[in-house]
NUKETI-342307 format. One line per field, with one value per residue (C-alpha): x, y negated, z negated; chain. Coordinates in Angstrom, 2 decimals. Last residue first. Example, Ala and Ser with C-alpha at 12.3 -4.5 7.8 and 13.67 -1.06 7.14 Angstrom:
REM residues 2
px: (13.67;12.30)
py: (1.06;4.50)
pz: (-7.14;-7.80)
cadena: (A;A)
END
This chain:
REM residues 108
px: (-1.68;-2.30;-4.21;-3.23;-0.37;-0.70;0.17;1.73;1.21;3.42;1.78;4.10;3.20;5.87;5.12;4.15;6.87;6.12;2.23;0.02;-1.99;0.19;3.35;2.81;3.80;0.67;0.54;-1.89;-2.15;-3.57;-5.58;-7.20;-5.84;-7.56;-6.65;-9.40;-10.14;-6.96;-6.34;-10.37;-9.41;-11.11;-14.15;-14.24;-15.38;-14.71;-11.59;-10.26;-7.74;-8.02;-5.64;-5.88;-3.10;-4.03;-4.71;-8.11;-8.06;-4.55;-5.30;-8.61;-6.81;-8.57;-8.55;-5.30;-5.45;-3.84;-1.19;0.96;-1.70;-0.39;-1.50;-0.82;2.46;4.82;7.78;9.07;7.68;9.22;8.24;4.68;3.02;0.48;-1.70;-2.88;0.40;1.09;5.12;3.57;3.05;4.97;3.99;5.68;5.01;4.63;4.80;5.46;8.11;10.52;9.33;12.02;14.70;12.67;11.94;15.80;17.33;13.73;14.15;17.64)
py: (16.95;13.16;12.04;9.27;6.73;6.06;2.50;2.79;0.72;1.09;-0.14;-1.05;-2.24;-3.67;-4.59;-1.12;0.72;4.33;2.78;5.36;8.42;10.72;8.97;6.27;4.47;3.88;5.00;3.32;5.48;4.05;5.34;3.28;-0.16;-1.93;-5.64;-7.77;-5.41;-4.45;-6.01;-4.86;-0.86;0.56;3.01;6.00;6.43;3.69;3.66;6.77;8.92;7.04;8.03;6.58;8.02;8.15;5.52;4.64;1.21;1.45;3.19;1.61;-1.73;-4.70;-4.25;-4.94;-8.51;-9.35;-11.40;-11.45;-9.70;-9.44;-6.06;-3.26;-3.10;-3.96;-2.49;-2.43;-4.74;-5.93;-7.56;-8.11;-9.52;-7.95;-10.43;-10.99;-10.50;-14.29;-12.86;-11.24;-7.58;-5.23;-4.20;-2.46;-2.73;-0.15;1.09;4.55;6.47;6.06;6.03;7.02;5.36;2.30;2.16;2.40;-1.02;-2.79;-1.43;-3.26)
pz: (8.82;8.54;11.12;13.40;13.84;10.14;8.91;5.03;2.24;-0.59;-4.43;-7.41;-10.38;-12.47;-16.42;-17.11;-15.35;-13.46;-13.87;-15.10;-13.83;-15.22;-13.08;-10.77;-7.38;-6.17;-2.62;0.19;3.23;6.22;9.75;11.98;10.98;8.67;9.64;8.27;5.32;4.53;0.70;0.59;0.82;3.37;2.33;5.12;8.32;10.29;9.04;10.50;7.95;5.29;2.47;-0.71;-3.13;-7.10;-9.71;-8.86;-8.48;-7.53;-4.41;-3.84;-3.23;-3.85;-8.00;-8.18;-6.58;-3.59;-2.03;0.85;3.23;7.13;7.03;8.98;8.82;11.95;11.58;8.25;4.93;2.03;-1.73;-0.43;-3.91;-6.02;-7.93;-11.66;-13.28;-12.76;-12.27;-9.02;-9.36;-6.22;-3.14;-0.48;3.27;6.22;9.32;9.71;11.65;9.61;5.86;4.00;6.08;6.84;2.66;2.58;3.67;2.32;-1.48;-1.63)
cadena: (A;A;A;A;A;A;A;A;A;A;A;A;A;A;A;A;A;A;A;A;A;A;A;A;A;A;A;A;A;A;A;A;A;A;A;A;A;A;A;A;A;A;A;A;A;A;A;A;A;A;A;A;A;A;A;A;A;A;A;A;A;A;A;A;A;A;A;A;A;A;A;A;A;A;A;A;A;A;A;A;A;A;A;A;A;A;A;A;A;A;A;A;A;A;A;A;A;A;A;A;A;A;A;A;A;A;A;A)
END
């Protein structure tokens, strides 16, 4: 269901949403849109700065700037990785969920 709309949200963006595994050790790519940065299916939490830190990490060039680990191999120039949270905690704290987003450029 999350796959129909994440397109609509997101639609000029490639991208890919992430959810815990049942293990709850590992994020798993629930869907993906276009062509996401990442071929990733699995991570662990602590690869992406995003949830690391429990705010948005945006890179906008990354040569510049620290790349999360789940995109290492792939980073593509520019990324956004969005916890979805609320006061710094999970929305749901038995799902995790993390959207990755490929940035055509800057941000403005």
């Amino acid at each position: 269901m999350v796959g129909k709309y994440a397109h609509q949200l997101f639609p000029a963006h490639a991208g890919a949403i992430y959810a815990y595994h049942p293990s709850r050790d590992l994020l798993e790519r629930m869907v993906s849109w276009l062509s996401p940065a990442s071929n990733t299916q699995l991570f662990e939490p602590q690869q992406c700065w995003a949830i690391r830190r429990g705010q948005i990490h945006e890179v906008a060039d990354s040569d510049k700037a620290p790349v999360c680990q789940h995109l290492q191999h792939e980073a593509p120039g520019a990324y956004l990785c969005l916890p979805l949270m609320a006061g710094g905690e999970p929305i749901e704290p038995s799902i995790r969920v993390v959207i990755g987003l490929r940035l055509p450029g800057v941000m403005p």
